[in-house]
C-alpha positions in Angstrom: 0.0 0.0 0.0 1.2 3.4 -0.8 -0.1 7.1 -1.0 1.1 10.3 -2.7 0.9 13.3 -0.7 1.3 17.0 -1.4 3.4 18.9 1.2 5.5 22.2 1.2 4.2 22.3 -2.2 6.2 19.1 -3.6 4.4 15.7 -4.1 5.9 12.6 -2.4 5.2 8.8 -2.7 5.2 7.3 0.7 4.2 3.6 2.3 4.2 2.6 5.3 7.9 2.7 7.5 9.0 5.2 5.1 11.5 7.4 6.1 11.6 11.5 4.1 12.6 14.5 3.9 9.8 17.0 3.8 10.0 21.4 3.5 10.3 22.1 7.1 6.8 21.7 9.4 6.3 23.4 12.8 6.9 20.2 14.8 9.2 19.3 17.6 11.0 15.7 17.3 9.1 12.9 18.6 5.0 14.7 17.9 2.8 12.7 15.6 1.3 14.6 12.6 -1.5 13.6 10.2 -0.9 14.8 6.5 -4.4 14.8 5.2 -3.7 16.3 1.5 -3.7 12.5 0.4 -3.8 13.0 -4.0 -3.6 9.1 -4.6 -4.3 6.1 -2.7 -2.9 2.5 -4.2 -4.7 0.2 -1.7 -4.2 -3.4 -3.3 -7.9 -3.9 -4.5 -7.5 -0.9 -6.7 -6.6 3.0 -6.9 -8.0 5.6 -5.4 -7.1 9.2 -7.6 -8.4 12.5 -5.9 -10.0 15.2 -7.4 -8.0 16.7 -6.0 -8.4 15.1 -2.8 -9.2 11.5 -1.5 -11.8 12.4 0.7 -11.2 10.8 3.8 -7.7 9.8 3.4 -5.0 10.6 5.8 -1.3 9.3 6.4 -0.3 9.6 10.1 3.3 10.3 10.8 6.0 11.1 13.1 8.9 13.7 13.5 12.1 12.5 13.8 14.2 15.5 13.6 14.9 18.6 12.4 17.7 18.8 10.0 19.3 21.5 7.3 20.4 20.2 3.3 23.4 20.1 1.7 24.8 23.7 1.2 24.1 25.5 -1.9 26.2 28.0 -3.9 24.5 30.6 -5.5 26.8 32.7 -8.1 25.9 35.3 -9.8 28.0 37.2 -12.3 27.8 39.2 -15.5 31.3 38.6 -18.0 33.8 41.6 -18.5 31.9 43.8 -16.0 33.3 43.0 -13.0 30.0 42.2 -11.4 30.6 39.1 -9.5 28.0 37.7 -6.2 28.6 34.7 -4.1 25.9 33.3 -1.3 25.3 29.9 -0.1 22.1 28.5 1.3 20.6 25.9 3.5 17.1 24.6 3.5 15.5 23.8 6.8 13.9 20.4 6.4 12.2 17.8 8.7 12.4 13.9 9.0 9.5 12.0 9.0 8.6 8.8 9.5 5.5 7.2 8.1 3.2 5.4 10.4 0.1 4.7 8.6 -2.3 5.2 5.6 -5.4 5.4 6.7 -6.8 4.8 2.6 -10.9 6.9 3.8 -14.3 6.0 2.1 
C-alpha cells in the first residue's frame, strides 16, 4: 500500500515505515502529525485518484528531527563587468517517519 501526498508544495510517494525528507513543518522531534492532502491512494484492491483530494484519506506520521540540506552555492556574475555575487544556502527540512495510511471512504 502506498499514498502520494502533497506537502511544502512538492508531491511525495510514501508507504508505510518510510523514512523522508519534507519542507520544514512546525513540529518538535518525537510529535505525531496527520498529513491529510492525500492526491492518490494504491490500496491493493485498486486506486483511489483525488479530485484533487481523497476524501477521507490521511497518512499519520511522526517527526524525527529537524535537520538543514546540503549547502548550496549561489553565483551570480555578469562577464567583463566586474559584477561578481557569491551566497550559499541551507534549506531547513524535517524527517519523517510514516506510520500509517489510513486509505478513507
Amino acid at each position: 500500500m502506498f499514498a502520494v501526498i502533497r506537502t511544502g508544495g512538492k508531491q511525495y510517494k510514501v508507504a508505510k515505515d518510510d523514512i523522508i525528507q519534507v519542507e520544514k513543518l512546525d513540529a518538535e522531534p518525537g510529535a505525531k502529525l496527520s498529513l491529510d492532502e492525500v492526491l492518490m491512494v494504491d490500496g491493493g484492491k485498486g486506486v483511489t485518484v483525488g479530485a484533487p483530494l481523497v476524501a477521507g484519506a490521511s497518512v499519520k506520521a511522526e517527526v524525527l528531527e529537524q535537520a538543514r540540506g546540503p549547502k548550496i552555492i549561489v553565483f551570480k556574475m555578469k562577464r567583463r563587468q566586474g559584477y561578481r555575487r557569491k551566497a550559499g544556502h541551507r534549506q531547513d527540512l524535517t524527517v519523517l517517519k510514516i506510520t500509517d495510511i489510513k486509505a478513507g471512504a
